[in-house]
C-alpha positions as CSV (number, residue, x, y, z in Angstrom):
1,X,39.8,-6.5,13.0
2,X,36.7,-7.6,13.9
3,X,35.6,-5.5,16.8
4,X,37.0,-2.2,15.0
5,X,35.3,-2.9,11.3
6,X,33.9,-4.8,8.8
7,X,34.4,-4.3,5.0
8,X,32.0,-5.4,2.4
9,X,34.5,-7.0,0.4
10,X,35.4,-9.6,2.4
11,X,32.2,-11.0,1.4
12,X,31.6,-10.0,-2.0
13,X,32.9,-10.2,-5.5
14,X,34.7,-7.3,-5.3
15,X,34.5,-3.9,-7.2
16,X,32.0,-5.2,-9.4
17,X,29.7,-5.8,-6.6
18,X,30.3,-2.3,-4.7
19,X,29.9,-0.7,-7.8
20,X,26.9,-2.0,-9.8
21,X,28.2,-2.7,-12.4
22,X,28.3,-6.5,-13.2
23,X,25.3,-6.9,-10.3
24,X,23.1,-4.2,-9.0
25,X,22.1,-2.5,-7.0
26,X,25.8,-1.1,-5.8
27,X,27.0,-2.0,-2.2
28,X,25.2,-4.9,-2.1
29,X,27.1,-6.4,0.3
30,X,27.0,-3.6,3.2
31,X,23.2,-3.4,2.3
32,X,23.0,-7.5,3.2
33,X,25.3,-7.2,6.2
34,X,23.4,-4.4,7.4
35,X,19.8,-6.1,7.3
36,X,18.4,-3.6,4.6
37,X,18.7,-6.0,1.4
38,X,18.1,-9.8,2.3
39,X,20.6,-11.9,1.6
40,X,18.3,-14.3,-0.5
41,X,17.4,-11.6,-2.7
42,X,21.3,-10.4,-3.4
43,X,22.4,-13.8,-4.1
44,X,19.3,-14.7,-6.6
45,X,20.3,-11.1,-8.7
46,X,21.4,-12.1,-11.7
47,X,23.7,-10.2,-14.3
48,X,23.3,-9.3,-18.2
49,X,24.3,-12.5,-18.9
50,X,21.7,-14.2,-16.0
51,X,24.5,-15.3,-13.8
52,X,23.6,-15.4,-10.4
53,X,25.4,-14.0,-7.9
54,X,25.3,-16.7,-5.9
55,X,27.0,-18.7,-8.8
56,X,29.3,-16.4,-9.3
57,X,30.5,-16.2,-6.0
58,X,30.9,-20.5,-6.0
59,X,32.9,-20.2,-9.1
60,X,35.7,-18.2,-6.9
61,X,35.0,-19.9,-3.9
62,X,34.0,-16.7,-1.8
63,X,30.3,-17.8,-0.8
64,X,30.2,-17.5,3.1
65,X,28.2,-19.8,5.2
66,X,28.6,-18.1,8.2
67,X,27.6,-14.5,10.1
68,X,29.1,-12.0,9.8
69,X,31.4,-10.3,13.0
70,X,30.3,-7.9,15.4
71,X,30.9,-4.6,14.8
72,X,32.1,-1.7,17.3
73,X,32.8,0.7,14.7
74,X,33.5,1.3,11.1
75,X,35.5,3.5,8.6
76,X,36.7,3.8,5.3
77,X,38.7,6.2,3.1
78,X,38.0,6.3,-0.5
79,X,39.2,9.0,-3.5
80,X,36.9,12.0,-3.9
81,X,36.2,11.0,-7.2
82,X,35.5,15.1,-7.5
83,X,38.0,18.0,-7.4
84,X,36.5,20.2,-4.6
85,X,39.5,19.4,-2.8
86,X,42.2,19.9,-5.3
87,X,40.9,23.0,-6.1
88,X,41.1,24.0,-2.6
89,X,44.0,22.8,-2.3
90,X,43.6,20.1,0.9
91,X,44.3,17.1,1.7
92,X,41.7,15.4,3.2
93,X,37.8,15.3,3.3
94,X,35.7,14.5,6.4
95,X,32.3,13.3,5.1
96,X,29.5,14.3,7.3
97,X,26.6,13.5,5.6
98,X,25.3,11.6,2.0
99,X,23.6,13.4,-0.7
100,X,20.6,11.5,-1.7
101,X,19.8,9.3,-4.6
102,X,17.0,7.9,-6.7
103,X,17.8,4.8,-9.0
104,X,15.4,3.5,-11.5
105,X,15.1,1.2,-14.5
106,X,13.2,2.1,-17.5
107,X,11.6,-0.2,-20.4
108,X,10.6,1.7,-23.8
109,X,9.2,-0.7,-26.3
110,X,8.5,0.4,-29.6
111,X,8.1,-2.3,-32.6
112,X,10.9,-3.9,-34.8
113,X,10.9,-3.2,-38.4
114,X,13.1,-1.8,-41.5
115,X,14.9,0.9,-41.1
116,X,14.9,1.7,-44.9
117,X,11.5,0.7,-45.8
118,X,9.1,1.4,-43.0
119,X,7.4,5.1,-43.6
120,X,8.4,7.5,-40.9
121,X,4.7,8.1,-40.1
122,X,4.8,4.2,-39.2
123,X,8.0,3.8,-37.0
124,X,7.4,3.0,-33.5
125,X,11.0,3.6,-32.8
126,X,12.2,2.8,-29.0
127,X,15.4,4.0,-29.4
128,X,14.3,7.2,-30.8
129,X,12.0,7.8,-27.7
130,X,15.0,6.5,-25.2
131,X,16.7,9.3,-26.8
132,X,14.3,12.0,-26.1
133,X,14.2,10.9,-22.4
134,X,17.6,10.5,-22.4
135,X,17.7,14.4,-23.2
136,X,14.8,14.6,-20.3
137,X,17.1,13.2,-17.9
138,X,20.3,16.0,-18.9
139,X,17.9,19.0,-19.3
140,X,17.1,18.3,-15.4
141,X,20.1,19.0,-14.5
142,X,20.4,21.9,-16.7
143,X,17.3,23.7,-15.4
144,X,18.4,23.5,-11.8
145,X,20.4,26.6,-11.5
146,X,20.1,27.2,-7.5
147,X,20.9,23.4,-5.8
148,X,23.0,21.1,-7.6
149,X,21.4,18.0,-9.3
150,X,23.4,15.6,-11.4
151,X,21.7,13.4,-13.5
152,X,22.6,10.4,-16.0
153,X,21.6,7.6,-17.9
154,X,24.2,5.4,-17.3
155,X,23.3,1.9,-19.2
156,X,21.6,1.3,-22.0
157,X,20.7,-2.1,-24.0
158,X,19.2,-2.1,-27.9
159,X,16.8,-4.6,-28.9
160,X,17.5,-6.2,-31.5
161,X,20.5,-4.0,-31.8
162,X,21.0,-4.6,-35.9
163,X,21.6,-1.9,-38.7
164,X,18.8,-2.5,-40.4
165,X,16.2,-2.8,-37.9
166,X,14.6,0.0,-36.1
167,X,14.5,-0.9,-32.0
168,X,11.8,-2.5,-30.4
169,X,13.1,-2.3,-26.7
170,X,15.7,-0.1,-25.2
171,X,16.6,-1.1,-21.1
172,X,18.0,2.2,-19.6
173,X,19.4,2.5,-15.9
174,X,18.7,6.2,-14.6
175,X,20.8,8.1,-11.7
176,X,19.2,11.1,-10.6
177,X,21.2,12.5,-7.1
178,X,20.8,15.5,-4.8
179,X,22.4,17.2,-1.9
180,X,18.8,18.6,-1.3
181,X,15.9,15.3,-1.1
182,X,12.6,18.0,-2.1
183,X,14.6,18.9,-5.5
184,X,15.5,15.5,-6.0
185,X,11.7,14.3,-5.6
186,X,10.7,17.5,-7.6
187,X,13.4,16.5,-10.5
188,X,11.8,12.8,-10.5
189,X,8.1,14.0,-10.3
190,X,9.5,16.4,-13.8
191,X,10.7,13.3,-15.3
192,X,7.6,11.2,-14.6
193,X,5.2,14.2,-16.2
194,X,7.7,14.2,-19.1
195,X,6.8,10.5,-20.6
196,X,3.7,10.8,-21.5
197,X,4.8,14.0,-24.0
198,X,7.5,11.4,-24.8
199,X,5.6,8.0,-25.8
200,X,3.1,9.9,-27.7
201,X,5.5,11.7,-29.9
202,X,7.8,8.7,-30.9
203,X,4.5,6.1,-30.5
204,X,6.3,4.0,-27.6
205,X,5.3,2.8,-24.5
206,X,7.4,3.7,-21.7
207,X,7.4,1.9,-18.4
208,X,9.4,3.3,-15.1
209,X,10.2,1.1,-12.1
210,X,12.5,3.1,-8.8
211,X,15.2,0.5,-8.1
212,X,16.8,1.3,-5.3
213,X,17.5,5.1,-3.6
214,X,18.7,6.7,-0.3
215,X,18.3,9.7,1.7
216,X,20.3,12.5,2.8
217,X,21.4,11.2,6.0
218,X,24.4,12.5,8.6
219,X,27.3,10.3,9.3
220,X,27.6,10.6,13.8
221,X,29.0,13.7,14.5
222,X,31.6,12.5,16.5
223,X,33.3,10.1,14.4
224,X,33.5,13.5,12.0
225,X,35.2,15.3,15.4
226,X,37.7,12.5,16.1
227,X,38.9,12.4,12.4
228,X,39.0,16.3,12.7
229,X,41.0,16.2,15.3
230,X,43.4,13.6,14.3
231,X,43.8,15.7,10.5
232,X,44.9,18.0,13.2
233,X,47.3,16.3,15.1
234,X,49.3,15.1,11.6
235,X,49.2,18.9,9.9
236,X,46.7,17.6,7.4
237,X,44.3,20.5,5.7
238,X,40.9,19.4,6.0
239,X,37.5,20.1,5.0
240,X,33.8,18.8,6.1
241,X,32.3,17.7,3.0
242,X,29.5,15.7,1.7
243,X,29.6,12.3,-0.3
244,X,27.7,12.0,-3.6
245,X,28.8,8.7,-4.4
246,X,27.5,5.6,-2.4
247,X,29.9,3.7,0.0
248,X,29.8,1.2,2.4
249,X,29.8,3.4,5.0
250,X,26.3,4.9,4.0
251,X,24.8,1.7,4.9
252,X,27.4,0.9,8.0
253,X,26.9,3.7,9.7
254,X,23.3,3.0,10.7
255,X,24.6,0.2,12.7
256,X,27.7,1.3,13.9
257,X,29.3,4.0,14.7
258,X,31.6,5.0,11.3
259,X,34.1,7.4,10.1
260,X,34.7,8.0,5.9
261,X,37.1,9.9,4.6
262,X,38.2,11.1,1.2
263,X,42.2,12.3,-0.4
264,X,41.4,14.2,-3.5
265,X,41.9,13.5,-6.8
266,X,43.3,14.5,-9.5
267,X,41.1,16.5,-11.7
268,X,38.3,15.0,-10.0
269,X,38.1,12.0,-12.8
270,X,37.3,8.6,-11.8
271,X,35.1,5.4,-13.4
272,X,38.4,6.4,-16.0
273,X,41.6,4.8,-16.6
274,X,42.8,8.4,-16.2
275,X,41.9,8.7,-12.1
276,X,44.8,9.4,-10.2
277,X,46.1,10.6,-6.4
278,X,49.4,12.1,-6.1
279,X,51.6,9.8,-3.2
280,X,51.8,12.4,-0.9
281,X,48.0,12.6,-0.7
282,X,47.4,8.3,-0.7
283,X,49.9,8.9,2.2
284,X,48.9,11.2,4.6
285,X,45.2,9.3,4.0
286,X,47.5,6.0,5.0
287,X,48.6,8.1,8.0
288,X,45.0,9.3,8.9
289,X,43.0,6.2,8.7
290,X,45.6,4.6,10.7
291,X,45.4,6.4,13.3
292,X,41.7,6.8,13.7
293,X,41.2,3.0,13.5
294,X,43.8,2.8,16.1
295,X,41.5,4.9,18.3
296,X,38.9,3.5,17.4
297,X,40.1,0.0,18.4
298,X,40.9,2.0,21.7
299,X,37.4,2.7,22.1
300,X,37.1,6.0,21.2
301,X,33.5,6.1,20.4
């Protein structure tokens, strides 16, 4: 359906690409189709193993060599992957606006030696200072009492990763997200003053690069209406809500007018084998999305 939507994975490699996980940064291919990550760039990103994406997409025969369609409007359903509405007990989510997010990569290079015969006094131990900014990263989180702030390190890499050698270089990936963008910059500012502290005390070098980020930003208000009053129309409980997690939709809906919604999920796990939506709820999403690309299609917006 090209003049109701586009999807990012009909261009992609899939989950791994929307994710981050094999290539990053996540929703890399809404950010090329949107003009705010050339495509040049997304294709030359290589993964741990310095596989291309650009390869990677040959080797399935999915490399496009041609634009993209023109888009009249844009939406997307996805699972909560929180339990805000389980606990409430509803059935659907209408996401109005994005929390924001800060990405970055971090380098702490110590220097290899024996972990049995090197004096303490000696070690320049990188994984032993990645540890104490890992703690950095979590204590952020724990200090901010009145707006939430979650924080994580979510990949790391050990060099030369062996038993008997103390690390010389440990990668990390930090994720530091906010519904509110002056504690977000506040939180980062915290975690910047903290590495000096840091590098002196386990005798490491630390270097910080940001990534990739986004503000807090509004999806158009009356793509949020028409899926309001849709939920209506079918019976469906419903909620406005924010999204913490990225999607396509954060990127589409600066160019077109988009609509994202959310069924809950069940205990509010995901990134886990364990995540799970009842039927009932994948259902009545079905139902939804349905019929607000069918308006959409119509012209609604």
């Amino acid at each position: 359906m090209t003049d109701a939507g586009f999807s990012a994975g009909d261009i992609d490699t899939g989950g791994a690409e929307l994710e981050g996980s094999r290539f990053k940064p996540s929703m890399m291919g809404s950010a090329v189709f949107t003009g705010k990550l050339p495509a040049d760039t997304a294709l030359a990103t290589t993964d741990p193993a310095g596989t291309t994406v650009e390869a990677a997409l040959r080797e399935i025969g999915t490399i496009g060599d041609y634009p993209g369609p023109d888009v009249a409007a844009y939406a997307e359903i996805h699972i909560e992957q929180g339990r805000d509405l389980e606990n409430k007990g509803l059935t659907i989510g209408l996401v109005d606006a994005t929390w924001a997010a800060r990405k970055y990569q971090v380098v702490v290079r110590g220097e290899q030696s024996h972990t049995g015969s090197t004096i303490m006094a000696d070690r320049r131990d990188a994984l032993f200072g990645a540890s104490l900014l890992v703690v950095a990263v979590r204590e952020l989180a724990e200090q901010s009492t009145d707006l939430p702030l979650h924080t994580s390190v979510s990949e790391m890499t050990v060099e030369p990763n062996s038993p008997v050698v103390v690390a010389r270089e440990v990668r990390m990936h930090v994720d530091l997200r906010s519904p509110d963008e002056a504690l977000l910059d506040a939180a980062a500012k915290k975690l910047a003053e903290s590495i000096p502290g840091i590098e002196e005390r386990a005798s490491v070098s630390i270097e910080q690069v940001q990534t990739h980020g986004w503000g807090v930003a509004p999806f158009p208000a009356a793509g949020v209406e028409l899926a309001a009053r849709v939920a209506d129309e079918l019976g469906l409980s419903h909620q406005t809500m924010m999204t913490i997690a990225g999607h396509d939709s954060v990127n589409m809906k600066d160019i077109a007018p988009s609509i994202m919604l959310f069924v809950p999920s069940i205990e509010g796990i995901s990134h886990n084998e364990g995540e799970l939506t009842d039927d009932h709820d994948i259902s009545a999403g079905t139902d939804l999305l349905t019929e607000v690309v069918h308006r959409l299609m119509s012209g609604a917006l």
